[in-house]
N, C-alpha and C positions, 0 to 999 in steps of 0.2 A: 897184412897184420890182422890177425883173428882179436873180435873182441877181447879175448880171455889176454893177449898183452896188452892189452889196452888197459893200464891200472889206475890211470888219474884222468878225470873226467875236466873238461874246459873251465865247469863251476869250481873244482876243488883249487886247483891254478888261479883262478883268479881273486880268491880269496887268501890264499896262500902270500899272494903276491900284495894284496892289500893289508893284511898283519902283516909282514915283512916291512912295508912302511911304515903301519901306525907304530909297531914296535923299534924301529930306528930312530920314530922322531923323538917318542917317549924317553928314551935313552939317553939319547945326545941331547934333552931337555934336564932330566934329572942330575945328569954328570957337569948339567952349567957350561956346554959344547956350544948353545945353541944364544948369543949375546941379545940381551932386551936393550934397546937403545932408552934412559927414560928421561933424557934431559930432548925436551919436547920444544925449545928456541927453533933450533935452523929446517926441520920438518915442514915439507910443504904441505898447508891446507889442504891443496886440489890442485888440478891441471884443468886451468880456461882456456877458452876458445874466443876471438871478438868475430863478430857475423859486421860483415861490410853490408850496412846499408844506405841504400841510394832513394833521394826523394822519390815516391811513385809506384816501387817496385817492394812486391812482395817477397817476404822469406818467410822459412820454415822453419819452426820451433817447437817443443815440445810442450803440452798442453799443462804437466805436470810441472810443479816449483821445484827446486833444489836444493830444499833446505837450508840454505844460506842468506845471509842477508850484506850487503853493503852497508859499510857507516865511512863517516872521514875522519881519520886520524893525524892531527896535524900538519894536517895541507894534503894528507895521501890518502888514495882508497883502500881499505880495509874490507877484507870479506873474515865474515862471522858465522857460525854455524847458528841455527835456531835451537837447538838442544844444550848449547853452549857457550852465550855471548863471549865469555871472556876467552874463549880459545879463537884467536885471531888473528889472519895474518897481512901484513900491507900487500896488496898486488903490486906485481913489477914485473917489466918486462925480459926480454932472449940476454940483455946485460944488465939484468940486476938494478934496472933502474925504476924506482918508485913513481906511479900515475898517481898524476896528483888530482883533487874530486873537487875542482874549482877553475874556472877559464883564465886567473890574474897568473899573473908573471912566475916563473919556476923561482923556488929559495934562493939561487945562487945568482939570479937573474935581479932580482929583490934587491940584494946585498950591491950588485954593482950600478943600480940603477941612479941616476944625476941626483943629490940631494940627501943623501943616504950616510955623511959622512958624519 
């Protein structure tokens, strides 16, 4: 193949191909295709991680903060963002169950314990 068929250049293609998306998204955003979810309840804050650690033994962590902070929300840990106290969600665990930010007994643990009647 002689230059002279050669009629679209690698740059043309891949800009071609780049409007081709911005212009699909733009589209299916304007015709209302494209759903905003705005009830902000069941939205998870973030995805943690806990680091096991053991008396003695070093880990690795990131020098930088995360912009978040921890507070307790009756009996359970809450993380907060620092740009937005009131946007906040209870941490919980693989089944949905709320850690609570205190060593005494779990709520349900509370309610059935001798004297509580």
């Amino acid at each position: 193949m002689s230059e002279k068929e050669a009629t679209f250049t690698v740059r043309s293609l891949i800009a071609t191909a780049i409007g081709a998306v911005i212009a699909t998204v733009v589209v299916l955003e304007v015709s209302g295709r494209i759903d905003h979810d705005n009830n902000k309840d069941n939205i998870p804050v973030g995805e943690f991680q806990a680091i096991h650690v053991t008396p003695g033994e070093e880990f690795r962590m990131s020098p930088k903060s995360s912009e978040l902070h921890a507070a307790c929300e009756q009996g359970y840990l809450a993380i907060a963002a620092d740009v937005d106290p009131d946007f906040r969600g209870i941490l919980v665990d693989h089944k949905n169950r709320g850690v609570r930010c205190s060593r005494g007994p779990a709520p349900e643990a509370a309610e059935d314990a001798p004297g509580n009647d």
